[in-house]
Structure formats: structure tokens, C-alpha cells
N, C-alpha and C positions, 0 to 999 in steps of 0.2 A: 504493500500500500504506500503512494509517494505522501512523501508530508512535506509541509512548510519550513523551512530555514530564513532565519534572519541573522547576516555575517555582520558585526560591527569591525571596524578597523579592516574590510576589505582587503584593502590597497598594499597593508602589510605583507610582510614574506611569509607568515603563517597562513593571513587571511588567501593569500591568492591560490595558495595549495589546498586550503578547506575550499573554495570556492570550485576552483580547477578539480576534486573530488566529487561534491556534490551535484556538477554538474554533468559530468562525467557519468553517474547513479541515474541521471536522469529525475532529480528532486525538483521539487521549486523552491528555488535559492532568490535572494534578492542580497545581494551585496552592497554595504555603504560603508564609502573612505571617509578618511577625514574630514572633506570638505560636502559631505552628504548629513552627516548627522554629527552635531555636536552633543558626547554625550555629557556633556557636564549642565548641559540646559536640559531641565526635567519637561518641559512644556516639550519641546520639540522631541523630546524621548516616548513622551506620554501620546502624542499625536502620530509616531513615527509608527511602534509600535501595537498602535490600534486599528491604524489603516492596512495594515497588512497580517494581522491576525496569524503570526507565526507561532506552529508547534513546537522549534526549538531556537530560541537566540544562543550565538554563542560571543561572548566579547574577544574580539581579539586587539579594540581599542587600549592604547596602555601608552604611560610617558614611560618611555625605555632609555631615558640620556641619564644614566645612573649617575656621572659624576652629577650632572648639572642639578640633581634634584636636592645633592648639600646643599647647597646656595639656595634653590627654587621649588624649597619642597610643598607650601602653599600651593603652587601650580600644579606641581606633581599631585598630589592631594584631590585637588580636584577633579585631574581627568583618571587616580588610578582608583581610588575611595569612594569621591561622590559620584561619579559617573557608572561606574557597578549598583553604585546604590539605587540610581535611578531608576535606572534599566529592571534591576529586580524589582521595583515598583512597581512599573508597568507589566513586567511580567507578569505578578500578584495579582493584577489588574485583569488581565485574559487571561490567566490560566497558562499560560508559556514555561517552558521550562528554559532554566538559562543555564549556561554551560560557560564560566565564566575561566579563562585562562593567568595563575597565578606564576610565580617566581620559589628556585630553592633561597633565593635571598631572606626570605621568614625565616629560615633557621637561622642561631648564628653563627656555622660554619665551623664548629669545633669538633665535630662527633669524629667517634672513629668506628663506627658504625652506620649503615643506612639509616636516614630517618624513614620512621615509617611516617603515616599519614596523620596518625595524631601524637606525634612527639610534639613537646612543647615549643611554644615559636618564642624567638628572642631576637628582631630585626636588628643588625648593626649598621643600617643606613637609613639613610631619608626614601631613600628608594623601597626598601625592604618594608618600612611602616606603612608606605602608604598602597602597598599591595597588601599589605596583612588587613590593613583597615578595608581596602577589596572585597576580600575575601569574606572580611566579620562580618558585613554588610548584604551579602548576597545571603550566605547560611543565615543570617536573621531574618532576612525578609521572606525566605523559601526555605523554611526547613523541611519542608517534603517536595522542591523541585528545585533546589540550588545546588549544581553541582561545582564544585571548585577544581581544578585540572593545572595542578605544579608542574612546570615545566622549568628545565635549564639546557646552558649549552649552545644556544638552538642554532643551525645552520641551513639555508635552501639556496635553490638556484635566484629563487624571486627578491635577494635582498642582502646588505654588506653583512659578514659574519669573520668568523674566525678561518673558518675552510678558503672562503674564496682570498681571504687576504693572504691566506699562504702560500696559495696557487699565485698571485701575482708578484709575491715576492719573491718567488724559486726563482720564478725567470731574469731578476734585476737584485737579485745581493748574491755575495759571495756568500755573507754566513750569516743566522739567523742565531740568536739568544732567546729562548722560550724558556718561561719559567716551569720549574718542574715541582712544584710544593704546594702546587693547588690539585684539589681532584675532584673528577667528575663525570658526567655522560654526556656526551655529545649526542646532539638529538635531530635528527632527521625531519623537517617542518611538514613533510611527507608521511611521515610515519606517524606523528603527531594527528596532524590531519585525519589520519585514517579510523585512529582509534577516539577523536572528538566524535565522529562521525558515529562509530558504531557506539560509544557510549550514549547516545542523543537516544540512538533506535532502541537503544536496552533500557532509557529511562522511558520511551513511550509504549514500551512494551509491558511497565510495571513491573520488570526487571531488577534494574540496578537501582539502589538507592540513592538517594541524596545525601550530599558528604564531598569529602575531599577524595581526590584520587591522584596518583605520582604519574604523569606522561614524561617520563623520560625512557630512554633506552638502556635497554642493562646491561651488568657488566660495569666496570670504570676505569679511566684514564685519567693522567695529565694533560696538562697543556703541549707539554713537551714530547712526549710520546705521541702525540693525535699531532703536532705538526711534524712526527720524525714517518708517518703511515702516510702523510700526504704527500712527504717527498718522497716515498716510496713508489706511493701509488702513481709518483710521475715520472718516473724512471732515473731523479734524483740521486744523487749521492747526499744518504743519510746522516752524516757525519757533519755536512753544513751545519744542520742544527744544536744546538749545545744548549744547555742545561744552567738553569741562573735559577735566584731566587725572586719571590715579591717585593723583596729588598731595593730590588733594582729600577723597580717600576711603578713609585707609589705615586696615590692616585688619589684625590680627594673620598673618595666613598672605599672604606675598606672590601676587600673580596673573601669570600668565604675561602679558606685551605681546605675545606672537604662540604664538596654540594652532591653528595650521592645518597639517593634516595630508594626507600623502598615500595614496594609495585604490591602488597598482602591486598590491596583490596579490591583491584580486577575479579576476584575469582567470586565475587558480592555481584557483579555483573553479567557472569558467565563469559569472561574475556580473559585473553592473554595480553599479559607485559606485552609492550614494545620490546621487537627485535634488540639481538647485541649492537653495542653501538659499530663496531668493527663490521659488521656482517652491513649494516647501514649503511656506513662511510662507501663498502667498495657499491650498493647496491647505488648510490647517488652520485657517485664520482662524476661519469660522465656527464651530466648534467651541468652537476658542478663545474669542472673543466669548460664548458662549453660556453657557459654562461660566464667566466674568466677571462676567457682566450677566446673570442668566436671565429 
């Protein structure tokens, strides 16, 4: 049975792969970028989604300029806190379920274990608070259709990441310094995609519950090692890349040393984890590559 989607944050590198999916499905999708719906204006949220009486929203609207939100986190606030909040309003409103996309930056990055889905959250940035406040916001307004969907990492053809900037540097440095003391999943916007997707059809099937759940890719990495597979994967010599610490590279908003997370509540859904991120990385490459280098 096709059902309704409403994509916020379209335009993004997540939004254009959920889109590019759903359409794909043959759904009725309705996509809006940033300059289609502001969602930090609740009127325009409240009118947007009434007119189109969508089965599931999912947010992929979000301020992602982590440094800049030290300084700007009011503004960040608004589009990552009140603008989920809105939207679940409306939801609440029609009956929508919303599938709101969050960050591993809520934890604060110490564990030396996976977090699962409800370890306790400690944001160490402006960045980090104002997705947790995201998050608080939708699960209060939908506690039987807010689902929250953690994600880190993230790299696609459709947008700057860490993958494509490594591909552009192999070809224009000698050597490359990648820090090796942060750790994590690199996560495929693709793979992502797939599993917003099918969680949507498992919450409208009375399936999966409302709650949090981990979209990332399992298995974990460094930064160091995922730039040393990329110059692999380009027929590189691996040795360009060397080994530093965070030391070397601070940054106004500190970075978690360990963002790997745990996947225990897929099986609440009747789903599987996201693919390893390795098994990910070579399934996307050429995309990637192409989308670098055309």
C-alpha cells in the first residue's frame, strides 16, 4: 500500500538519498529544502503540514556548522530544538508520525563501550544541546509516534563529507595527517536512507515502537584508518596517510574520542543494523569517486 512522505531538509545529502529512495519505491514523496519551509516558523509548519496530510515526516532539516553553533547556538536552537518541536506539533495535529534525524554528539564521547539507545546523554557542545533538546521535544510531543534516529559519521555522493574530501586530497598532497584517537562509524546517507525508510513502514504497520533508535553502520573505525581504506580503495599508497592526534587540530566545539553506538533496538522493529561500515564504504565508493572526480 503506497503512503505519504513529507522530507524536510530535502536539498541535504541525507534528504536527496531518502528522496532518491522513496521515489524510487514509487511513494508519494513531497520534498522541501530550505528555502520551501522554514521550520522554525510554526504557522508555516502548521499550514505546510496540513495541506499535504502526510503519513510519515521525517526531519532531515538541522544546523550542522558544529563549530559555528559555540558562538550561534540561539540560532542553532532554533532550527535544531524548536523546529522539531514544531513539526511534532503538527504532527500531533494529523496524526503523522515523525521520524526525526539526531546526532552521536548527545553522548559525551567518553564511553569505551557502545552506547546503546538509552545511555545517558551529556552534550559537550552547543551543537550537541541543541539536538538533545530535538530530540526531548519530539519524544514529548509523540510519545506513541516520535521516533528519534542517531546518526554519525555521515558521508554521500549528494554532499561535502569526510570520504569525498579524501578523495580530493589523494590527488593534490603528498601526505595526509588524520587523526587516529577519535572513533566511530562511518555511515553511508544510502544506507541511512534505506533503513528511515523501512522504519516509517514498520511504525505504520504498528510494528516498531516509538523511541530512539542508532542509524549508524556497525563495526568501528578511526578517522585515520577510514582515510588509510580510501586511499586504498584508490589504488593509493597507504602510507601517505599518518597518524596524529586531536591535539593537533582543535577546534572551537570539542569532538567526541568515541561516537560508536549501539543498534539492540532494531530487533523492536523487526529490522537489521545497518551494514559494516567497511562492507558500505566499498558498496559506495564508486559513486563517491564519481561524484569527486567526474
Amino acid at each position: 500500500m503506497t503512503s505519504n512522505w513529507l522530507i524536510t531538509g530535502a536539498g541535504g545529502m541525507l534528504g536527496k538519498d531518502l528522496m532518491a529512495r522513496l521515489t524510487a519505491d514509487m511513494e508519494q514523496v513531497v520534498g522541501l529544502a530550505r528555502g520551501d519551509l522554514d521550520i522554525t516558523d510554526p504557522d508555516a509548519v502548521h499550514e505546510t503540514v496540513a495541506e499535504h496530510r502526510p503519513d510519515v515526516v521525517v526531519n532531515c532539516a538541522a544546523w550542522t556548522a558544529v563549530d559555528d553553533a559555540e558562538t550561534q547556538e540561539a540560532e542553532a536552537l532554533r532550527i535544531n530544538g524548536h523546529g522539531p518541536r514544531n513539526l511534532a506539533a503538527a504532527c500531533a495535529a494529523t496524526g503523522a508520525k515523525l521520524l526525526q534525524v539526531s546526532t552521536d554528539y548527545v553522548f559525551a564521547g567518553d564511553a569505551v563501550s557502545p552506547y546503546a539507545e538509552d545511555a545517558p546523554t551529556a552534550p559537550r557542545s552547543a551543537y550537541g544541546r541543541t539536538k538533545l533538546a530535538g530530540e526531548q521535544a519530539v519524544l514529548a510531543a509523540l510519545p506513541h509516534s516520535g521516533y528519534v534516529v542517531r546518526t554519525a559519521w555521515l558521508y554521500g555522493a549528494g554532499g561535502g563529507n569526510f570520504v569525498r574530501t579524501m578523495i580530493k586530497l589523494e590527488s593534490v598532497k603528498d601526505t595526509l595527517d588524520v587523526v587516529d584517537d577519535q572513533r566511530g562509524q562511518p555511515t553511508w546517507t544510502v544506507d541511512l536512507a534505506d533503513r528511515l525508510v523501512r522504519l516509517g513502514r514498520s511504525a505504520l504497520n504498528g510494528v516498531a515502537p516509538a523511541g530512539i533508535y542508532h542509524g549508524t553502520s556497525t563495526g568501528e573505525t578511526t578517522w585515520f584508518d577510514l582515510a588509510r581504506e580510501i586511499f586504498r580503495l584508490l589504488g593509493a599508497d597507504t602510507e601517505r596517510v599518518r597518524p596524529t592526534t586531536s591535539a593537533a587540530y582543535l577546534r572551537p566545539a570539542p569532538r567526541p574520542s568515541f561516537s560508536v553506538l549501539g543498534h539492540g533496538r532494531w530487533a523492536a522493529a523487526e529490522l537489521e543494523p545497518i551494514q559494516g561500515w567497511r562492507e558500505a564504504l566499498y558498496e559506495a565508493f564508486p559513486a563517491m569517486a564519481a561524484a569527486e572526480r567526474p
